[in-house]
C-alpha positions in Angstrom: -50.9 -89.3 -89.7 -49.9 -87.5 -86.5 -48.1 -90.6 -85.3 -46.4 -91.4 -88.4 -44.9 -87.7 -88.4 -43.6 -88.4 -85.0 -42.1 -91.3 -85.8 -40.3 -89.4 -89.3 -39.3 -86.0 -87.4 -38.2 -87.8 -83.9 -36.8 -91.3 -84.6 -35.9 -92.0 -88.2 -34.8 -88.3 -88.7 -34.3 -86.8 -85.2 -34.9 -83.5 -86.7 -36.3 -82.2 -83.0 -36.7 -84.2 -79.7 -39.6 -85.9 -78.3 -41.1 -82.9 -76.1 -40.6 -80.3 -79.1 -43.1 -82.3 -81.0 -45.4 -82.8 -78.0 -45.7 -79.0 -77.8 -46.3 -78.9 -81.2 -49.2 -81.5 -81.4 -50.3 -79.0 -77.8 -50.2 -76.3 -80.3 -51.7 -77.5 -83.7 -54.7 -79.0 -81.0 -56.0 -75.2 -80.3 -55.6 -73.4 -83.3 -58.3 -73.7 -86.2 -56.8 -75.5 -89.4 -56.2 -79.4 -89.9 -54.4 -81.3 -87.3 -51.7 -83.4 -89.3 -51.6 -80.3 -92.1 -50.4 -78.4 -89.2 -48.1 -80.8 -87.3 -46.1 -81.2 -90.6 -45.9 -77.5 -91.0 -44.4 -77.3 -87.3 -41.7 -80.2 -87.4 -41.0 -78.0 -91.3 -40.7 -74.5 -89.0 -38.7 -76.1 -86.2 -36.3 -77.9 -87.9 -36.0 -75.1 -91.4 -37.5 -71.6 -90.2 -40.7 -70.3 -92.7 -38.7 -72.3 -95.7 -39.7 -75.5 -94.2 -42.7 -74.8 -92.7 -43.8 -73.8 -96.5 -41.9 -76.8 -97.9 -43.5 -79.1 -95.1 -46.8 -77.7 -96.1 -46.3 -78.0 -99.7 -44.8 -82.0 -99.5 -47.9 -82.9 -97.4 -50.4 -81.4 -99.5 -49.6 -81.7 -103.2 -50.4 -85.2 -103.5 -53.6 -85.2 -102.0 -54.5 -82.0 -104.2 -52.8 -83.7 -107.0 -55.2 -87.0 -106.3 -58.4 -84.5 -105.6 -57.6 -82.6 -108.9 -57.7 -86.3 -110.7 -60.8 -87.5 -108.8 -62.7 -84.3 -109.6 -62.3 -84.0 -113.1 -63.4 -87.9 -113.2 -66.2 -87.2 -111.3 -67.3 -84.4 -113.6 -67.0 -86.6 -116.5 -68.5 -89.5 -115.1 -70.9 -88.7 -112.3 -74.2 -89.2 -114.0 -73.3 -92.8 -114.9 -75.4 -95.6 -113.4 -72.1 -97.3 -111.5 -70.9 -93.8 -110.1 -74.1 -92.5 -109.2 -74.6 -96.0 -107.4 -71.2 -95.9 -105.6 -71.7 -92.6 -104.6 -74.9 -93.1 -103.5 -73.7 -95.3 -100.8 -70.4 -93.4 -100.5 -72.8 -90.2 -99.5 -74.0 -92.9 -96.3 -70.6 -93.4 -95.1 -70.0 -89.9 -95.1 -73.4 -89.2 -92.7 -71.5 -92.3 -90.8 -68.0 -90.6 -90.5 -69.5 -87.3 -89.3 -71.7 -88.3 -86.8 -68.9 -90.6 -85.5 -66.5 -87.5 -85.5 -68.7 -85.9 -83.6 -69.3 -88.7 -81.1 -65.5 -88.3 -80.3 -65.4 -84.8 -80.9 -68.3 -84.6 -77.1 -66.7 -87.5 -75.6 -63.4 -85.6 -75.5 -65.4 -82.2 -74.5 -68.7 -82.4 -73.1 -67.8 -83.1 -69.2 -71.0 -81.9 -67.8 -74.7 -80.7 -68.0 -73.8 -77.4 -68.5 -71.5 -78.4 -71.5 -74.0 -80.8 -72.8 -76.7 -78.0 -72.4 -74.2 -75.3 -74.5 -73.7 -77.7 -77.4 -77.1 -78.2 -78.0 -78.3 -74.7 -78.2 -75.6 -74.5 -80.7 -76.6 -77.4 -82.1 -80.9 -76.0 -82.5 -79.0 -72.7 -83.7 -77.7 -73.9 -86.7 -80.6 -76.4 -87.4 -82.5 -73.3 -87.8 -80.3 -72.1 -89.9 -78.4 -69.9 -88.1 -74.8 -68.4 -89.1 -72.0 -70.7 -88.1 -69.2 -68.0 -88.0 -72.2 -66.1 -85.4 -72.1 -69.3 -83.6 -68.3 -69.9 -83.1 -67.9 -66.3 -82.3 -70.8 -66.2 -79.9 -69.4 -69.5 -78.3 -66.1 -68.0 -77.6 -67.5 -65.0 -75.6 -70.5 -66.8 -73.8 -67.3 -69.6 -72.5 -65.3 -66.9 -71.0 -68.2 -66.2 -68.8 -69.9 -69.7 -68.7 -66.0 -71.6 -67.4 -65.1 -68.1 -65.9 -65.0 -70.6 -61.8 -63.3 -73.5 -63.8 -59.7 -74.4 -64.1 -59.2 -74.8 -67.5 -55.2 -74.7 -67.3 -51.9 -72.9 -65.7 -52.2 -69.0 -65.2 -49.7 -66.2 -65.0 -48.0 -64.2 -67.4 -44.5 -64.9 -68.8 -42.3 -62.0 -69.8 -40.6 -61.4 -72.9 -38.5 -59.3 -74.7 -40.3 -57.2 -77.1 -37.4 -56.5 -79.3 -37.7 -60.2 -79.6 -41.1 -60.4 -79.9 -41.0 -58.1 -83.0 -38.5 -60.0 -84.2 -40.7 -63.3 -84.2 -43.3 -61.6 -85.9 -41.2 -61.6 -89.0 -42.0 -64.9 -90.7 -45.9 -65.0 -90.1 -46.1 -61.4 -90.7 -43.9 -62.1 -94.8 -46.5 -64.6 -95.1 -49.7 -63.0 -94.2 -48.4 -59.5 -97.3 -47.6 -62.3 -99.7 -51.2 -63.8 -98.9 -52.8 -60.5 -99.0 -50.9 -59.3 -102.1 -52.2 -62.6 -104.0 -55.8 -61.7 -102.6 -55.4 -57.9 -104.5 -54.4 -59.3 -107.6 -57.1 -61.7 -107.7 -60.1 -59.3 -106.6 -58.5 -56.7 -109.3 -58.6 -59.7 -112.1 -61.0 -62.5 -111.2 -63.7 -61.9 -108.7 -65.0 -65.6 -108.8 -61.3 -66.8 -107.7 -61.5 -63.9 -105.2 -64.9 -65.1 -103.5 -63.3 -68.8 -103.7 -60.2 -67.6 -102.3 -61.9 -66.0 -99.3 -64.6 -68.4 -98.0 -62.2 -70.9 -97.8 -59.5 -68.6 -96.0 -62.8 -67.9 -94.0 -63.3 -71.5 -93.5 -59.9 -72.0 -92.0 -59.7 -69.6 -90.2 -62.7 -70.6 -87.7 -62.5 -74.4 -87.9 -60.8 -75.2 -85.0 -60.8 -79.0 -83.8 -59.1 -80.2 -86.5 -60.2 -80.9 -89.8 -63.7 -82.1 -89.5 -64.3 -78.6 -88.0 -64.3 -77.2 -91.2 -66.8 -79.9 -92.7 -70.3 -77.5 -91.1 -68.2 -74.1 -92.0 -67.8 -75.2 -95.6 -71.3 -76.9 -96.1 -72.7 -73.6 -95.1 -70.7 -71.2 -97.2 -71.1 -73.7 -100.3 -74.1 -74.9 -100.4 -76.2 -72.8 -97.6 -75.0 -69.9 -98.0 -74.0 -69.3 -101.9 -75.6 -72.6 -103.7 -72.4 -73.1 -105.3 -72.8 -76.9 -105.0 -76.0 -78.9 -104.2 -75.8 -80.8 -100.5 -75.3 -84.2 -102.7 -72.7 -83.2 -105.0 -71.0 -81.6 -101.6 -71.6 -84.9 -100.0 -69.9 -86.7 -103.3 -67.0 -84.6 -102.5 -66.4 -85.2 -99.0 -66.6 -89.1 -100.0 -63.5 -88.3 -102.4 -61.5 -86.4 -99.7 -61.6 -89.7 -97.5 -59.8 -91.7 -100.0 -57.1 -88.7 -100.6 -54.0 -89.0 -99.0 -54.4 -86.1 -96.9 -56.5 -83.9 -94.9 -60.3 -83.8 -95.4 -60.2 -80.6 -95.5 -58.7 -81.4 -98.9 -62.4 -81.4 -99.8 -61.6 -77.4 -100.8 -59.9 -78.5 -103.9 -62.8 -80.4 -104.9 -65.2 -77.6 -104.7 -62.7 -75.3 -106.4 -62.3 -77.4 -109.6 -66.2 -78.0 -109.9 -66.6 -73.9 -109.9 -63.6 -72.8 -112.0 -61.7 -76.1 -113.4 -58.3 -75.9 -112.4 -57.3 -72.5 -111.2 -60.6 -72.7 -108.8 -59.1 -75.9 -107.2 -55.8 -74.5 -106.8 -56.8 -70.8 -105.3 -59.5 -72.6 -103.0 -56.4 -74.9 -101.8 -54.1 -71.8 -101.0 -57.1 -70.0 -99.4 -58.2 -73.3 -97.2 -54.2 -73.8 -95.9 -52.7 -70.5 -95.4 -54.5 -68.6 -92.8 -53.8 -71.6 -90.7 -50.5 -71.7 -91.5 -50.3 -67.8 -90.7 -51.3 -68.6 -87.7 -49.1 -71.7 -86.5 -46.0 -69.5 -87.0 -47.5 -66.5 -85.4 -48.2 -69.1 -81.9 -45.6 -71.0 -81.9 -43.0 -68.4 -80.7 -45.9 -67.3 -77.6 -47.5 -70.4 -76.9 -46.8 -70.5 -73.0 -48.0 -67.1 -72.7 -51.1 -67.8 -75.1 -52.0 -71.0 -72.9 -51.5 -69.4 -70.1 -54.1 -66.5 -70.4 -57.4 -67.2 -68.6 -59.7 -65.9 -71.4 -58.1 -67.6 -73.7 -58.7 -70.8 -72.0 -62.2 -69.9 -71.7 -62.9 -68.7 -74.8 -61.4 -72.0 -76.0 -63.2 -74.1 -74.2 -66.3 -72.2 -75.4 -65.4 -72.8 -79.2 -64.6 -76.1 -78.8 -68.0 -77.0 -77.1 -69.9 -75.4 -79.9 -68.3 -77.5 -82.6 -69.8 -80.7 -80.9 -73.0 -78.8 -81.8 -71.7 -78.1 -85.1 -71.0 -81.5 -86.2 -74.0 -83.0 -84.9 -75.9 -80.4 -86.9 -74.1 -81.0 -90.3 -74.8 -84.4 -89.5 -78.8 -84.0 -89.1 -78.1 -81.5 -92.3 -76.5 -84.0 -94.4 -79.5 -87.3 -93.0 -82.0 -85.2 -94.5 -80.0 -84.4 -97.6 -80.7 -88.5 -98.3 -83.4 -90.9 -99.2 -83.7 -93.2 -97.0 -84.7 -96.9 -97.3 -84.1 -100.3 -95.0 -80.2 -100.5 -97.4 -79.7 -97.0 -96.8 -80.1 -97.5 -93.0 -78.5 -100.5 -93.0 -75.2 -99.2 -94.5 -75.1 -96.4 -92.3 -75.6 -97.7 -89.3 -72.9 -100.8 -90.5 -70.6 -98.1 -91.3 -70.6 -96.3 -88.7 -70.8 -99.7 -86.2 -67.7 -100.1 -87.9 -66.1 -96.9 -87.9 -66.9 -96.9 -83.6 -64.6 -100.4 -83.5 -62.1 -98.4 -85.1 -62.2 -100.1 -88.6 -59.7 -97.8 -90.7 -61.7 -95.0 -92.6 -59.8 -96.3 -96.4 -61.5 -99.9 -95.8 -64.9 -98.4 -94.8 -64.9 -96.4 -97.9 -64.5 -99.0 -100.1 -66.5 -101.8 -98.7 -69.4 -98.6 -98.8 -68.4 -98.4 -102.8 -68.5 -102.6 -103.7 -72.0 -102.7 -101.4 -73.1 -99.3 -103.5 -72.6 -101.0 -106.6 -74.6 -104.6 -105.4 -77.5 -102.9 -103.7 -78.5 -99.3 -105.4 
C-alpha cells in the first residue's frame, strides 16, 4: 500500500517530491499507529494542511470500515453455520500463520545481536505469563535507553527553532486532540460502554508502534485478556476478516466494535483506534529532525521496538493454544505460512485457507 501511495502522491499526482515522501514513510516508521493509515494522512497534511490529513484519513479508511461493518454483521448472522464455522476454522490457521510470519520479519529487521535476542525474549516469557503489555512497552522503552546507551543508534545534536513557530505548529494537532477529547466527554457523560470502547482502542493506538501488526497483542489483551469482551476464537475470526478488508488490519477495531454495540460500537472503536495516531503524526512532522536526533529517544526506540518482536511471538503462542490442533490443522498452517515466507500475497493465502476450510473441516 505504501508503494502504491508513492506512486499516487509523487508521479501520477506530484502532490510533493520524492524525498518529502521518504521523510514521511521515516516518520510514520517510529510512531505507533498503522504504517499505510499514516503515510496517507501525511502526503493529506503535506499537500492540504489538517483538512487533508483528515480527508486522507477518512478516503483511506471508510471502505475498509464500510467492508468490516458488512462482514461483521454477516458474521453475526451466520457464524454458527456449518460452512462458516468450517471456513473460519481454517481462516483462524492462517491467522496463527500471518502473525508468526510478522513477527519473523518484525526480529529479522531488529534483533542484531545476543543482547537484542536476549531483551525480546524476556518480553516475550513476560507476557506468556500474563503480564501487562502496556507494562511491557513502557518498561522496554526505559530499560533501551540504558541497554543501547554505547550504541549508535542515529545522528545527534540539537537543531534550533523558533518557538514562536513552534507554537504556531502546535495548532493543528493541538484542534484535533480538544475535538477528540470533547467527543470522549460527551460519550463518558451519555454511554459509558462507547466510552470504554472508545478508550482501549485510543489506548491501543497509542502504544502499537511497528506498524499495524503491533496493535494485534495490545488489542487481544484488552479484548479478550483483559475485559472478555470477545472469546480468543471469535477475536481470531475477526482478524481473518481484517485481512480481506481493503485497509489496515488494524481495521480489526471496527469488528470488535460492532460485535459489542452494533453499529455505533464499530464506528466509536474506529475513531478511537485512528486518531491518537493521527494526533500524533501532525504533532512530529513539524520536529522530526530534532525528535530523531535526540539520543533517548533513539534508545528508547530501539527498546520498544525490540519488545514488540516479543510481543508478536507471544500473541502468536497465545493464539496456537487458542486452537485444536490435528495433522490438517498443522498442515495448513505450516502451508500457509511456507507460503506467506515466499511472499505469496496475503488476499490469495486467505482464500485458498477458506476453499481448503470448507474441503477438510
Amino acid at each position: 500500500m505504501v508503494a502504491y501511495i508513492r506512486d499516487l502522491a509523487t508521479k501520477k499526482y506530484q502532490w510533493l517530491s520524492e524525498d518529502s515522501f521518504k521523510q514521511g514513510v521515516a516518520i510514520c516508521q517510529v510512531i505507533p499507529g498503522a504504517t499505510a493509515m499514516q503515510v496517507a494522512a501525511y502526503v493529506g497534511l503535506r499537500s492540504g494542511g489538517a483538512f487533508g490529513a483528515i480527508a486522507a484519513y477518512v478516503g483511506f479508511g471508510l471502505p475498509a470500515f464500510l467492508l468490516m461493518v458488512s462482514l461483521a454483521i454477516l458474521y453475526q448472522n451466520a457464524h454458527d453455520q456449518a460452512t462458516v464455522v468450517a471456513i473460519f476454522h481454517g481462516l483462524q490457521l492462517i491467522i496463527i500463520a500471518l502473525v508468526a510470519n510478522a513477527a519473523l520479519n518484525f526480529g529479522k529487521g531488529t534483533i542484531k545481536n545476543w543482547r537484542d535476542g536476549l531483551f525480546g525474549t524476556a518480553v516475550m516469557l513476560f507476557l506468556v505469563l500474563h503480564g501487562d503489555p502496556f507494562v511491557a512497552i513502557l518498561a522496554s522503552s526505559l530499560v533501551g535507553i540504558v541497554f543501547y546507551r554505547n550504541e549508535a543508534t542515529g545522528p545527534k545534536g540539537v537543531l534550533s527553532t523558533d518557538s514562536v513557530q513552534m507554537l504556531s505548529q502546535l495548532r493543528i494537532p493541538l484542534a484535533i486532540t480538544a475535538c477528540f477529547l470533547a467527543g470522549m466527554v460527551v460519550l463518558f457523560v451519555n454511554n459509558r460502554q462507547l466510552f470504554d470502547l472508545s478508550l482501549v482502542m485510543a489506548k491501543v493506538d497509542l502504544f502499537a508502534f511497528g506498524g499495524g501488526y503491533g496493535s494485534v497483542p495490545i488489542m487481544f489483551n484488552e479484548v479478550v485478556g483483559k475485559r472478555l469482551w470477545l472469546d480468543g476464537k471469535t477475536f481470531l475470526d475477526g482478524m481473518a476478516l481484517g485481512q480481506i478488508t481493503p485497509g489496515p488490519i488494524v481495521i480489526t477495531a471496527t469488528y470488535v466494535g460492532y460485535l459489542l454495540s452494533s453499529l455505533p460500537g464499530a464506528l466509536f472503536a474506529t475513531i478511537g483506534i485512528f486518531t491518537p495516531s493521527l494526533i500524533i503524526l501532525t504533532l512530529a512532522v513539524p520536529f522530526f529532525d530534532r525528535i530523531k536526533r535526540n539520543e533517548l529517544f533513539q534508545r528508547g526506540m530501539q527498546g520498544i521496538l525490540v519488545s514488540f518482536v516479543g510481543l508478536l511471538l507471544s500473541v502468536t503462542i497465545t493464539f496456537i493454544m487458542t486452537v485444536q490442533w490435528g495433522v490438517p490443522q498443522a498442515s495448513v498452517a505450516i502451508l500457509a505460512f511456507i507460503a506467506l515466507r515466499m511472499k505469496v500475497d496475503i488476499l490469495w493465502v486467505v482464500l485458498a485457507g477458506a476453499i481448503i476450510s470448507i474441503l477438510l473441516f
